[in-house]
N, C-alpha and C positions, 0 to 999 in steps of 0.2 A: 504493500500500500504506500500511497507516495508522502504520506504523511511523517511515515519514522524519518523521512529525509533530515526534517529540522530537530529531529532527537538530540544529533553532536550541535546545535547552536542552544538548545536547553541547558543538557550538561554545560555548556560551557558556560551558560551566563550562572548557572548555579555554583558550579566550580572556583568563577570571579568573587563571591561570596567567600567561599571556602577558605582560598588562599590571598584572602584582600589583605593580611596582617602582615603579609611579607612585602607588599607593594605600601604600604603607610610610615608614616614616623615612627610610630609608637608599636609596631607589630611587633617587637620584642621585648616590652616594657615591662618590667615583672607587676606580680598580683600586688595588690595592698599589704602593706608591712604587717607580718605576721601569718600569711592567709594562704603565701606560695610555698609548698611542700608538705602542706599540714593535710592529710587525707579527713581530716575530722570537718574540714570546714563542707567541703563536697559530701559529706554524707549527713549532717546536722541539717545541711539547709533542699535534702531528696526526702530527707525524715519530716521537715517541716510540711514540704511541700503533699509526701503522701498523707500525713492527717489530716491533714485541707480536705483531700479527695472525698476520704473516708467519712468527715464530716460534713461533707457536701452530700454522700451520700445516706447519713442517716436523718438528715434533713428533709431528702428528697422523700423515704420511707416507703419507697414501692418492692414491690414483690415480682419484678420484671427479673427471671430468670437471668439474663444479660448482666443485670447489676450485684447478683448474689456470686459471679463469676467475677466481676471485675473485681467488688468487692475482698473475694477469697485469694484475689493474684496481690494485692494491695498489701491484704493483712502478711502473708508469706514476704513480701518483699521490705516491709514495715519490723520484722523480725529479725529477716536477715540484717537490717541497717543498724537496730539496737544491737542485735548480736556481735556485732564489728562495732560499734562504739564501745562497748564494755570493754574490748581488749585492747582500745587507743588508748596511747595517752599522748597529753598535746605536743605538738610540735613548735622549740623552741623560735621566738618570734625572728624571723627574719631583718637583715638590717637595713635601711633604706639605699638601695643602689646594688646590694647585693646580685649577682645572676644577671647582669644587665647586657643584652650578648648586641655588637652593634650589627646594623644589616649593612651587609656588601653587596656589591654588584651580581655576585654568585649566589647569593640567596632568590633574588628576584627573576636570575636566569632559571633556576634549579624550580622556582614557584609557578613560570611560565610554562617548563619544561613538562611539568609532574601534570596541570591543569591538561594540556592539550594530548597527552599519552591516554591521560584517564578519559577523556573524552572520547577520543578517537579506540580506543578499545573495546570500551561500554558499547558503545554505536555497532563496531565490529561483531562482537557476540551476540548483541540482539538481532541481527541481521542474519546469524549465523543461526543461533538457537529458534529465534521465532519467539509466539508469542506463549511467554511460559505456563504451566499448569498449576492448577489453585495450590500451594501451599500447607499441608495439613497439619495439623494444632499439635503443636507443640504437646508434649507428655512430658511430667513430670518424673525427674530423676528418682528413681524408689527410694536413693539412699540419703535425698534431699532433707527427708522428712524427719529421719531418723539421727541426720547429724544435727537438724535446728533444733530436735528436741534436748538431744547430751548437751549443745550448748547452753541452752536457756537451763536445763537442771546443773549444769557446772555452775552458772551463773548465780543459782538458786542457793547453793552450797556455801559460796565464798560469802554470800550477804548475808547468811544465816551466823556467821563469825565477826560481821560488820554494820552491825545495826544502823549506824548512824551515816551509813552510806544514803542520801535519800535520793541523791541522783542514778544508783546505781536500782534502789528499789522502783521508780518510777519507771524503767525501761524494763525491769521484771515486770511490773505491773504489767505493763503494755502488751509484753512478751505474752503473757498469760491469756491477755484480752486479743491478742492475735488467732491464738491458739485455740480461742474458744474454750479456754478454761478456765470458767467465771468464779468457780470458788477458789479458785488460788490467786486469779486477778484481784478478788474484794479482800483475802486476807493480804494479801502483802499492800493494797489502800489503807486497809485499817490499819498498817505498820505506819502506814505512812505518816496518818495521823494520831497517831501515838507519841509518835517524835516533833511534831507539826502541827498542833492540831490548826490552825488557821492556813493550814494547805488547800486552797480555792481548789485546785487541778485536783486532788487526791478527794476531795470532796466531792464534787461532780461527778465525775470518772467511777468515783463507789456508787456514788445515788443511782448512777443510770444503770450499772449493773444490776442493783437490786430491783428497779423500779421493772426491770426485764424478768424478774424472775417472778417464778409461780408463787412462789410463798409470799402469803396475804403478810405476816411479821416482816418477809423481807422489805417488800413494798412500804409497810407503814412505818418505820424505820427510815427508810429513805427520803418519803414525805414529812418527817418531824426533822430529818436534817433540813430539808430544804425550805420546810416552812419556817425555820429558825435562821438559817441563811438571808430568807425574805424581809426580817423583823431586821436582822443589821443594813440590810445593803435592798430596799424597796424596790428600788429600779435594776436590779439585778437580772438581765437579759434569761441568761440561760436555767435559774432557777423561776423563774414565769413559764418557759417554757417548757420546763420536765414536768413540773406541776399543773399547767394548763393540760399537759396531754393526759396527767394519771387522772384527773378530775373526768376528763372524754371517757379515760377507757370504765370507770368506775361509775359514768351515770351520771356524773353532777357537770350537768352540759350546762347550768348558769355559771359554776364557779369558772368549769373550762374558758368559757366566752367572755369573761370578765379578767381571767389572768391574761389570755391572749390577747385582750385588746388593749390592755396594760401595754402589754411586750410591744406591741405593732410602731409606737410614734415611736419605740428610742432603738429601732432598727435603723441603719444608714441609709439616706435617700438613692434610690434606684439598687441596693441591696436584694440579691436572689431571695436573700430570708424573707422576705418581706411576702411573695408570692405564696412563698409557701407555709407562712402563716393566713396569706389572705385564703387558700387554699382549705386550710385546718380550721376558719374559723366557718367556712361555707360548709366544711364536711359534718360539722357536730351540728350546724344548724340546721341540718335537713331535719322534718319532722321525723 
């Protein structure tokens, strides 16, 4: 078909992209002082970015097969990244100017070089191979499973000798809550606040656990946390919102409509939450 023709001018404008740091002033400028060589900063801020996800998707709260998949690829990769933070430790701060490699005329030949090889090759094998066949899904390594667990139980071990680790308990916690194992997730919360008790994160993170489970004690437990959280901090976003939904699931559709619409004005303007509260509050209103 005569379309793949402009294929090698795609790659290449893409490629221009790719290799533009070797063609600019600053294409070999090191990272921010402290930031370059540190592996922890590149996985603190894939770790940030997957509890976004995750909490986008408990937001969203559908039951769309699709999203119990992404979900489940999330929590596993959200595991592996604590798991590898546990065994960092930080990387001494780099000094201003350190690494600073300057660009030659050979770098930009070599950037030229590389750009139109990979172009003109890609082009070649697609042209060669044709147009390829669907790709099929990935399978999970069997021994994948088996090494995230020994680590999060190693991990389990050392903390149990280091109580006052809370940053190392917070990434078991999570570990636990990846793993879908809610009662080791909610005991090692309550560690948390044992040593903390004004731990906002370890608060939450317990409440929701419990507020999921079947047990009516667990539940009301979680609601006298959070309705004691509400008497300090009124405007308190996500304790409106745990509590607006146990009042939905539990029958009391005035309380629900009245803490969500608490919640509604101190969400951010043009905020996804916002939908999906306007969403929750038409859901409970239906007769």
């Amino acid at each position: 078909m005569s379309w793949i023709w402009i294929l090698p001018l795609i790659l290449l404008i893409a490629l221009i992209g790719v290799f533009h740091p070797l063609f600019t002033r600053r294409g070999h400028a090191p990272l921010p002082v402290g930031v370059e060589g540190d592996p922890r900063e590149a996985l603190l801020s894939r770790r940030d970015a997957v509890l976004v996800q995750l909490k986008e998707l408990d937001l969203e709260g559908s039951d769309d097969p699709q999203q119990g998949s992404t979900r489940a690829e999330l929590e596993r990769e959200l595991v592996a990244i604590l798991t590898r933070l546990d065994g960092l430790t930080a990387t001494p701060a780099v000094k201003a100017g350190d690494g600073v490699i300057k660009k030659s005329p050979l770098d930009m030949a070599m950037g030229a070089a590389g750009m139109l090889s990979v172009a003109f090759l890609a082009s070649l094998l697609y042209l060669w191979l044709g147009t390829p066949q669907p790709i099929a899904p990935a399978t999970e390594h069997p021994a994948a499973s088996a090494d995230i667990l020994r680590m999060v139980e190693q991990a389990a071990q050392r903390l149990r000798s280091n109580p006052d680790d809370i940053a190392g308990w917070q990434r078991l916690a999570r570990s636990y809550v990846a793993l879908n194992r809610s009662t080791e997730a909610m005991d090692a919360y309550r560690h948390i606040l044992s040593r903390q008790p004004e731990d906002e994160d370890a608060l939450l993170a317990l409440s929701e656990l419990q507020l999921q489970s079947p047990d009516p004690a667990m539940q009301a437990e979680a609601e006298n946390r959070l309705e004691a959280l509400l008497v300090r901090h009124p405007d308190h976003p996500d304790a409106l919102w745990f509590l607006g939904l146990q009042a939905a699931r539990t029958g009391q559709k005035s309380k629900a409509l009245t803490l969500l619409n608490r919640l509604k004005p101190l969400l951010p303007a043009g905020s996804p939450a916002i939908l999906t509260v306007d969403q929750a509050i038409a859901q409970i209103g239906k007769p």
